[in-house]
C-alpha positions as CSV (number, residue, x, y, z in Angstrom):
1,X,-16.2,-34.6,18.7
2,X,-13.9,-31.4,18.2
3,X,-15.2,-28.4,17.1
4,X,-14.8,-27.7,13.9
5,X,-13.8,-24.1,13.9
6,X,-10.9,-24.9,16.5
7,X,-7.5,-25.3,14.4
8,X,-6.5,-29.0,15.7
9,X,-2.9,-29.5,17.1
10,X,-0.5,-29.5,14.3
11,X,-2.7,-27.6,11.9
12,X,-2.1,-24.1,10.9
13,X,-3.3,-21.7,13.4
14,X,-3.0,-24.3,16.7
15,X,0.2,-22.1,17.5
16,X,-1.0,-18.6,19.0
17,X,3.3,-17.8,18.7
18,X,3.4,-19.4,14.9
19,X,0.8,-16.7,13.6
20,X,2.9,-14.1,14.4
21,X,5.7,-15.9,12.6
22,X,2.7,-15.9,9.4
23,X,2.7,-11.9,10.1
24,X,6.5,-11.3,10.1
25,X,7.0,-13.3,7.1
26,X,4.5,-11.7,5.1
27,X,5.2,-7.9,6.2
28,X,9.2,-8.6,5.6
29,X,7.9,-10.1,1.7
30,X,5.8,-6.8,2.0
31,X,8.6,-5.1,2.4
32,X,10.5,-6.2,-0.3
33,X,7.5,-5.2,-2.1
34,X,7.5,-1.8,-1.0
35,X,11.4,-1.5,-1.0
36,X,10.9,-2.0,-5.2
37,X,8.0,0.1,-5.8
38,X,9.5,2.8,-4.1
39,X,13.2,2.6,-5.4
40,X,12.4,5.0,-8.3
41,X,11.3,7.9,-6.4
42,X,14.2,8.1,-4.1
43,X,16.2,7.9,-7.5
44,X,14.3,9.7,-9.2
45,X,16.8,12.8,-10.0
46,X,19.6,10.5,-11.1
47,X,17.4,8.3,-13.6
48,X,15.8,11.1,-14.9
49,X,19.6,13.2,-15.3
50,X,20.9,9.6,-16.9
51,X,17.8,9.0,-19.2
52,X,16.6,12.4,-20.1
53,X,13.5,12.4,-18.6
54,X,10.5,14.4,-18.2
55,X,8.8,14.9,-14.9
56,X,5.6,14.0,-17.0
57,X,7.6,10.6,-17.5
58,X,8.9,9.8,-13.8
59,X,5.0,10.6,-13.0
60,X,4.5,7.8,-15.1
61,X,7.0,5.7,-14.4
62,X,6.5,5.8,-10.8
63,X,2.7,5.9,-10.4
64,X,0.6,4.9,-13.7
65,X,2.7,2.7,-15.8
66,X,3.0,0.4,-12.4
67,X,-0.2,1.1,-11.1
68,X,-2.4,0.0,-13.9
69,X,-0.9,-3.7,-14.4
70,X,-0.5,-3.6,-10.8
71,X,-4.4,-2.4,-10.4
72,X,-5.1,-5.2,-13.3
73,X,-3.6,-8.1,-12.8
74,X,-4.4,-8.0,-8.8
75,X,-8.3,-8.4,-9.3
76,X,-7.5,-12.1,-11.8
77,X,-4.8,-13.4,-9.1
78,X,-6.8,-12.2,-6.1
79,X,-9.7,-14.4,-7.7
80,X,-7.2,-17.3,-7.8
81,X,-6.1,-16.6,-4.6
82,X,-9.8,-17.3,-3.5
83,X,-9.4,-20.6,-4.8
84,X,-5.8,-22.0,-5.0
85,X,-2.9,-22.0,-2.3
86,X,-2.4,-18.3,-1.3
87,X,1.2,-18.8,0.2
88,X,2.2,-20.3,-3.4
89,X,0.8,-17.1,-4.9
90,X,3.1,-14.4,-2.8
91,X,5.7,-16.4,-3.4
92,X,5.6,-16.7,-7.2
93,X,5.2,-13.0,-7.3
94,X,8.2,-11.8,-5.3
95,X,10.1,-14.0,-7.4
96,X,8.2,-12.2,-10.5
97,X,8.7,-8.5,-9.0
98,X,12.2,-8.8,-7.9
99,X,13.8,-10.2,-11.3
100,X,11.9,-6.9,-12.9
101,X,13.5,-4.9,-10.4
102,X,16.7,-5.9,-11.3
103,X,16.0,-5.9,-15.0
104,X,15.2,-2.2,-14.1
105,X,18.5,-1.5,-13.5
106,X,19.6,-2.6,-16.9
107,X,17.0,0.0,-18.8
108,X,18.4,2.4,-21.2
109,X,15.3,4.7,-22.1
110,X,12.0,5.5,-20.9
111,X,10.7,2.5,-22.8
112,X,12.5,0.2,-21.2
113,X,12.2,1.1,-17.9
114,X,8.3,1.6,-18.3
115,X,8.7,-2.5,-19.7
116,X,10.3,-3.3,-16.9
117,X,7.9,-1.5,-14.4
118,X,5.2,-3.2,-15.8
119,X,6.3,-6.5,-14.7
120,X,7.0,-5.7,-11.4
121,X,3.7,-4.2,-11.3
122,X,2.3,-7.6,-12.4
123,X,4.3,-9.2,-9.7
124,X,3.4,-7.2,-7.1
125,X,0.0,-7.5,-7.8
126,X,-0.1,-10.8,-6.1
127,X,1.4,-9.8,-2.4
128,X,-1.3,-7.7,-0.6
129,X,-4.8,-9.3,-1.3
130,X,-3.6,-12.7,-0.8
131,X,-1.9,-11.5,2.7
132,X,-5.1,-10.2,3.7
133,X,-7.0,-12.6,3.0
134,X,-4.1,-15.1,5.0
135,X,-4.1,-12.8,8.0
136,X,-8.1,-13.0,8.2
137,X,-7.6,-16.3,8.8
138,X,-5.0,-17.0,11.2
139,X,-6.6,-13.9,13.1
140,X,-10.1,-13.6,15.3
141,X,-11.9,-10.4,13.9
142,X,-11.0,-8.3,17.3
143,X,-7.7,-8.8,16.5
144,X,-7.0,-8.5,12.9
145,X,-6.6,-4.6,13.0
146,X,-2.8,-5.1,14.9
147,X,-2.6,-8.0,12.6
148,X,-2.5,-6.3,9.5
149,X,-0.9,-3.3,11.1
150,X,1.9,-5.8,12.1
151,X,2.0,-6.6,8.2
152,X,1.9,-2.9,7.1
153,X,5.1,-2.4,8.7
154,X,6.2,-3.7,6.1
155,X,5.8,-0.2,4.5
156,X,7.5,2.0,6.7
157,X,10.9,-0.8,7.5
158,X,10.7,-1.1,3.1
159,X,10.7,3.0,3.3
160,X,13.6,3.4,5.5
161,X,15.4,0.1,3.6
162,X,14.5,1.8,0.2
163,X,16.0,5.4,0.9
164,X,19.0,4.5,2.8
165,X,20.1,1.7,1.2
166,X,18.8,3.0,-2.5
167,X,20.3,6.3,-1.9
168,X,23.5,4.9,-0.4
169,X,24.1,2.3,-3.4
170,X,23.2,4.8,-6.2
171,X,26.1,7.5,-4.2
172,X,28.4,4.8,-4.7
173,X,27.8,2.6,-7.4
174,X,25.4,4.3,-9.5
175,X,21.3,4.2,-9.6
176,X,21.6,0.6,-11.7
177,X,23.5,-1.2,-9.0
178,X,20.4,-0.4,-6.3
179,X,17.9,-1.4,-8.7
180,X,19.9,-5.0,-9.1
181,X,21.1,-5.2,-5.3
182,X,17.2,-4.9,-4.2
183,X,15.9,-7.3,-7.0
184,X,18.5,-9.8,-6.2
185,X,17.4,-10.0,-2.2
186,X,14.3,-10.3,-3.3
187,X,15.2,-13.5,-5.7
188,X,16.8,-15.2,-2.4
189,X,14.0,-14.8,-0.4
190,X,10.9,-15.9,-2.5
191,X,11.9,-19.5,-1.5
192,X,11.9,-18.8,1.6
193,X,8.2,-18.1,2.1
194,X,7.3,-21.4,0.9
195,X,9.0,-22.9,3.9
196,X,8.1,-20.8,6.3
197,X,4.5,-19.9,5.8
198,X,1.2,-22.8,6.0
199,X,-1.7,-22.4,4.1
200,X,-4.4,-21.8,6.7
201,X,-8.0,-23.3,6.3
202,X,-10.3,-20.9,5.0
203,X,-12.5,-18.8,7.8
204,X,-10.5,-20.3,10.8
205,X,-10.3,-17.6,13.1
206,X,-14.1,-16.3,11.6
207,X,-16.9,-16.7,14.7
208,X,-19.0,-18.6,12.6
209,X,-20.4,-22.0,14.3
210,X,-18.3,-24.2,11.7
211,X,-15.2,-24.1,9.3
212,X,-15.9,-24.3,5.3
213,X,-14.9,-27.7,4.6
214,X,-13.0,-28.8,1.2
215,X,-16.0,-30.4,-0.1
216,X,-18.3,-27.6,0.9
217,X,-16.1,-25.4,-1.0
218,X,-15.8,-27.2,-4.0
219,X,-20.1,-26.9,-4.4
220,X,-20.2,-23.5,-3.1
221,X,-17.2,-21.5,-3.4
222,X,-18.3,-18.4,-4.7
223,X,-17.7,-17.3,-8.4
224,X,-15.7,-14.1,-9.1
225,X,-19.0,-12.6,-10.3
226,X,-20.6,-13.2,-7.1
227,X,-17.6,-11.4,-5.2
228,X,-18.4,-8.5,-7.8
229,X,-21.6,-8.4,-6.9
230,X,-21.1,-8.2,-3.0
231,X,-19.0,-5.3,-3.2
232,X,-20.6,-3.0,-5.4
233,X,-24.0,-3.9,-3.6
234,X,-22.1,-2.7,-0.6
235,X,-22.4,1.5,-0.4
236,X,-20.2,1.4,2.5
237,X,-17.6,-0.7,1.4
238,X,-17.2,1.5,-2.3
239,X,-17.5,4.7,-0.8
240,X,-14.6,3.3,1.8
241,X,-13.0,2.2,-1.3
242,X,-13.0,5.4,-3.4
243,X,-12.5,7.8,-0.1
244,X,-9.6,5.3,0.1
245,X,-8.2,6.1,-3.6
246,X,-8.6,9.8,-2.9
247,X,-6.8,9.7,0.1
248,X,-4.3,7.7,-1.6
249,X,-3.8,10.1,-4.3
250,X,-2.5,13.0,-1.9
251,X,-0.5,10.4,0.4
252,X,1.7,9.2,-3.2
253,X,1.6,12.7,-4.8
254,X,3.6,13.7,-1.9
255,X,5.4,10.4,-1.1
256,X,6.4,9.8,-4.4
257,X,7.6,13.5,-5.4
258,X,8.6,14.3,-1.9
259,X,12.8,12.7,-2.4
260,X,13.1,14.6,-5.9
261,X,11.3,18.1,-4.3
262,X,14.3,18.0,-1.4
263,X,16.8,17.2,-3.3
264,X,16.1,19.8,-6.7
265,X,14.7,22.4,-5.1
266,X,16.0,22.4,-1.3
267,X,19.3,20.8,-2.6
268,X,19.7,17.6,-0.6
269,X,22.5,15.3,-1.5
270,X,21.9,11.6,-1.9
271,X,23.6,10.5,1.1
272,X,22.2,13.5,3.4
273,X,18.3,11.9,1.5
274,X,19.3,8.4,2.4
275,X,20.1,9.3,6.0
276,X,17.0,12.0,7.2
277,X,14.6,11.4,4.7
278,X,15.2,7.6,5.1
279,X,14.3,8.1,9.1
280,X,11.5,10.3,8.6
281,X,9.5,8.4,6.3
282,X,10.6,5.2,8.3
283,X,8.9,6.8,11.6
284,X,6.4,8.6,9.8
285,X,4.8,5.1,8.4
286,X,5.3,3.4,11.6
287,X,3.3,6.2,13.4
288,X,0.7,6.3,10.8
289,X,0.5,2.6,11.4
290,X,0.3,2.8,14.8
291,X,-2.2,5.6,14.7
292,X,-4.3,3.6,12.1
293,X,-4.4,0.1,14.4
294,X,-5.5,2.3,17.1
295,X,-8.6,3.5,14.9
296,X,-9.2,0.2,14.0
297,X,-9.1,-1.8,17.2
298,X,-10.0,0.4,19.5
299,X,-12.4,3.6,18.2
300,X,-13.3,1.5,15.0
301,X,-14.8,-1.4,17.6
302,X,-16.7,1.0,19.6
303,X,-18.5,3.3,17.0
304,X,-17.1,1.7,13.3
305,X,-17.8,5.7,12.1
306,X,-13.9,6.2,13.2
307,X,-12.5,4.1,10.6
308,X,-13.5,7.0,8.2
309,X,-14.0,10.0,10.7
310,X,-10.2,10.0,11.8
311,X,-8.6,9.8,7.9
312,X,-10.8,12.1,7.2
313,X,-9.5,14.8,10.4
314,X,-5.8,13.6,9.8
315,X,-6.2,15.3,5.8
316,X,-7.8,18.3,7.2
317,X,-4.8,18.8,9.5
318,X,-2.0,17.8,7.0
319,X,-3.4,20.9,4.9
320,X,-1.2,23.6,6.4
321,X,2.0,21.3,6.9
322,X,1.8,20.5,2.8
323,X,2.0,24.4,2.6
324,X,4.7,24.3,4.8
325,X,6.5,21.8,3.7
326,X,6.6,23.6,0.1
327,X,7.4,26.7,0.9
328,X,10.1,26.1,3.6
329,X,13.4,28.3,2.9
330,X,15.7,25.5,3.8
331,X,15.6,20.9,4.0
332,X,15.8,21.2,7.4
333,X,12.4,22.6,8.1
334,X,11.1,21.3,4.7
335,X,12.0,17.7,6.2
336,X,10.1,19.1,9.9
337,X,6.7,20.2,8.3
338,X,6.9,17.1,5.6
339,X,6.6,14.8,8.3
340,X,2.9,15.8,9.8
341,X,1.5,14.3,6.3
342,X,3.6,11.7,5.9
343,X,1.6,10.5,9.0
344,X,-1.7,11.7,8.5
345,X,-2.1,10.7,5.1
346,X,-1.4,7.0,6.0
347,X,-3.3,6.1,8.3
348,X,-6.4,5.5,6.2
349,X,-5.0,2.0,5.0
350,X,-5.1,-0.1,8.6
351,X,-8.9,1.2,8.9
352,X,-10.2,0.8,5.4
353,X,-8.7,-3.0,5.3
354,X,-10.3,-3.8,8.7
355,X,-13.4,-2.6,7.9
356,X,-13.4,-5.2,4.7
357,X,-12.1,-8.1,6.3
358,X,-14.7,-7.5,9.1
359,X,-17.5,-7.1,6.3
360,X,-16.5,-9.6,3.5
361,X,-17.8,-13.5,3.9
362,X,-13.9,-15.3,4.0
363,X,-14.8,-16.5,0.1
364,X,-14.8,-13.2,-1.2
365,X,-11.9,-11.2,0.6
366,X,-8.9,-12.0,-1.8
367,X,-11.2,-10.8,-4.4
368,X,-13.2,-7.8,-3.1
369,X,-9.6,-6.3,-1.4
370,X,-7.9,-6.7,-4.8
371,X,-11.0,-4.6,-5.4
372,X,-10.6,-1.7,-2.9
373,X,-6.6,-1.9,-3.6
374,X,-7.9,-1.8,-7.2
375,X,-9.3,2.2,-6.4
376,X,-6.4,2.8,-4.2
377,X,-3.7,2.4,-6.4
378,X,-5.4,3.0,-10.0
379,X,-6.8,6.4,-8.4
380,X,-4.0,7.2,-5.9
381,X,-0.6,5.2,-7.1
382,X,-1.6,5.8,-10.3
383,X,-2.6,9.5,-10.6
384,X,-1.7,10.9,-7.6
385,X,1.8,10.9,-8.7
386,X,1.7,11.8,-12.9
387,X,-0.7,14.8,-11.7
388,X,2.0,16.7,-10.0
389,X,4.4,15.4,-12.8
390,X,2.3,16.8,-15.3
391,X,1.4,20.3,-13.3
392,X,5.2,20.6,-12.7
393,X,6.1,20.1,-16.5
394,X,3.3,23.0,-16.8
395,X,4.8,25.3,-14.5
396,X,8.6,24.9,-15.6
397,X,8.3,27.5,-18.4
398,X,7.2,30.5,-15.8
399,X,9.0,28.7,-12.7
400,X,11.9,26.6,-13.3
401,X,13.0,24.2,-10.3
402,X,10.0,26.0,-8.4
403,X,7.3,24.3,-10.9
404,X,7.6,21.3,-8.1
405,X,6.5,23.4,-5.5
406,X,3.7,24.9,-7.2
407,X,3.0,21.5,-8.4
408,X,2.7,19.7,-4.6
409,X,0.8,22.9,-3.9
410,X,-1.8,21.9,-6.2
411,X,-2.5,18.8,-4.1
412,X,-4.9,20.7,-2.2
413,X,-8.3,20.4,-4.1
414,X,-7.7,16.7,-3.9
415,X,-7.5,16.7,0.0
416,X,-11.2,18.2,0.2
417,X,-12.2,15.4,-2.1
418,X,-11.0,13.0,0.6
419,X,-12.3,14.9,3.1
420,X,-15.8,14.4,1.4
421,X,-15.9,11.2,0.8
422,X,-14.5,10.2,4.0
423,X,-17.5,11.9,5.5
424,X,-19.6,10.3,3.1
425,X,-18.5,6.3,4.3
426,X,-18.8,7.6,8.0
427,X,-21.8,8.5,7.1
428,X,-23.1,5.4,5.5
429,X,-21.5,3.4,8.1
430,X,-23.8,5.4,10.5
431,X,-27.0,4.4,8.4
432,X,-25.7,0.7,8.8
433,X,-25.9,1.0,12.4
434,X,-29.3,2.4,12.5
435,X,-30.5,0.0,10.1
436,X,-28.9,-2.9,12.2
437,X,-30.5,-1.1,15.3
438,X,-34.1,-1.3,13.7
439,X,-33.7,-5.2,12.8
């Protein structure tokens, strides 16, 4: 008789070559996903010259207005996820996100646009933990770290596709035109995913003696209160989750403010934005991804300590290079020093998500990482972003265009947070080992 944890021929997962097929799908529909949460911040001076905004309001437009019915709706659709098709799931939410994003470019006030970033919020919601949770399973553990690294490229290719292609639209047709070009590409390709991804069998690729059958996961398929209760019984796993969110916060505070500081204060055109700025975020991500997959299937699976100690150095270094970047007398060396963070401020992401997957029973990973991406964003997505809005809107009296500057400046207090709390997981994930030792 076959073994039961080996995928049979013709099942998902028989095809070593097909899984990576899985991946690319999945990280180009991440990409999509990244290409229309990012949109507003490379056009963020145009929308808020068109629609008379505050920087108080493009704070909230591009972190907490998405981020909380993205933070929200992604812990009810990751539970779901945990129990219905998974493939089905992403592909219903690009279509959702992407007909958002073009109803985006059709806003005429703050209201509306907040409306309409609320839904793609909602949409979005129902990419990542689903993804994971598909990865896990087409992937052995030792291997899901370049997996999901694979899949995060979607961030740095939606990046470079968001700023050059954004920035080159908006020069030419106007800021409305990207918003509907991007959410119509999205619209064409949610069908797509249907026909090219399978829905694996649960805990596949897990090194457990057997696979969970259908029946056996009818009678024992945990509840969503159960996949509560695992992760907040788990000190590593929520102080990895909030270090996360902290680490978050500084990575979009800059990220997110980063295309409106170079063009207001170190007067960047839109074209000269969507060319450097494009590449340097583009390479920054894939570096930080790189750098991240490395902690994770390498230094994370000789001493799992690394998965927190390295975020935790790369914020300590990306200190002077904020200052740098802020205080820089022209784009050109802004752009230089901005690049350092860019990297070390991502790579906590890779880490963090290999350490759940490798730590979560396969019935409570949808659930538990719409959990840690629940921290991430509400804390980092969220806040990160409206805090330097807000500290900027503070400063403008006494500073003028400056106020940014100041405002990125103030970043700092939050990085020794991160720092501290990265410590902390290492150090709880040191206790784990001695406690495993001692068994």
């Amino acid at each position: 008789m076959a073994n039961p944890s080996t995928p049979r021929a013709g099942e998902p997962g028989a095809s070593g070559s097909y899984r990576y097929v899985v991946v690319a799908v999945l990280a180009i529909t991440y990409m999509l996903n990244f290409v229309d949460r990012q949109l507003l911040s490379i056009l963020a001076e145009p929308v808020k010259l068109d629609l008379a905004l505050s920087d108080t309001q493009l704070g909230m437009l591009t972190g907490l207005t998405f981020a909380l019915f993205y933070t929200v709706f992604g812990i009810p659709i990751a539970a779901l996820a945990d129990r219905w098709n998974r493939v089905r799931i992403i592909a219903i939410a690009c279509g959702i996100w992407s007909l958002f994003t073009a109803a985006s470019g059709m806003a005429s006030s703050f209201l509306t646009l907040a409306l309409a970033r609320m839904g793609v919020g909602v949409g979005e919601a129902g990419c990542s933990p689903p993804s994971y949770s598909v990865i896990a399973d087409y992937f052995p553990p030792e291997k899901r770290g370049r997996a999901l690294f694979l899949y995060m490229l979607g961030v740095p290719i939606g990046s470079v596709v968001g700023a050059m292609a954004g920035a080159w639209i908006a020069a030419h047709y106007g800021w409305r035109a990207a918003f509907v070009a991007v959410g119509i590409a999205g619209l064409v390709f949610a069908p797509l995913i249907l026909l090219l991804v399978r829905e694996p069998r649960r805990g596949q690729s897990d090194p457990s003696a057997s696979i969970v059958t259908a029946a056996a996961r009818t009678e024992g398929r945990a509840s969503t209160r159960a996949a509560f209760a695992f992760f907040f019984r788990s000190p590593t796993i929520v102080l990895n989750a909030i270090a996360s969110g902290l680490t978050a916060f500084v990575s979009y505070g800059i990220i997110n403010w980063a295309p409106a500081f170079l063009g207001r204060v170190q007067h960047m055109t839109l074209p000269e934005i969507a060319s450097h700025y494009g590449l340097a975020i583009g390479g920054a991500m894939v570096l930080a991804g790189i750098l991240g997959a490395v902690v994770s299937d390498r230094l994370g699976a000789r001493n799992p300590v690394h998965y927190a100690l390295m975020p935790g150095l790369g914020l300590v270094i990306t200190t002077p290079f904020l200052f740098g970047f802020t205080l820089a007398g022209s784009w050109q060396v802004s752009l230089a020093f901005l690049f350092v963070p860019l990297v070390l401020t991502n790579i906590y992401l890779v880490p963090a998500i290999a350490l759940l997957q490798n730590r979560t029973p396969q019935q409570y990973r949808a659930t538990a990482s719409a959990l840690v991406l629940f921290l991430i964003n509400l804390i980092g997505l969220g806040c990160g972003p409206l805090f330097v809005g807000m500290v900027s809107d503070a400063l403008e009296p006494t500073f003028g265009a400056d106020a940014l500057r100041y405002a990125l400046q103030w970043l700092t207090p939050f990085i020794v947070l991160a720092v501290a709390f990265q410590l902390a997981t290492a150090w709880s994930l040191r206790r784990d080992q001695h406690r495993a030792a001692h068994l």
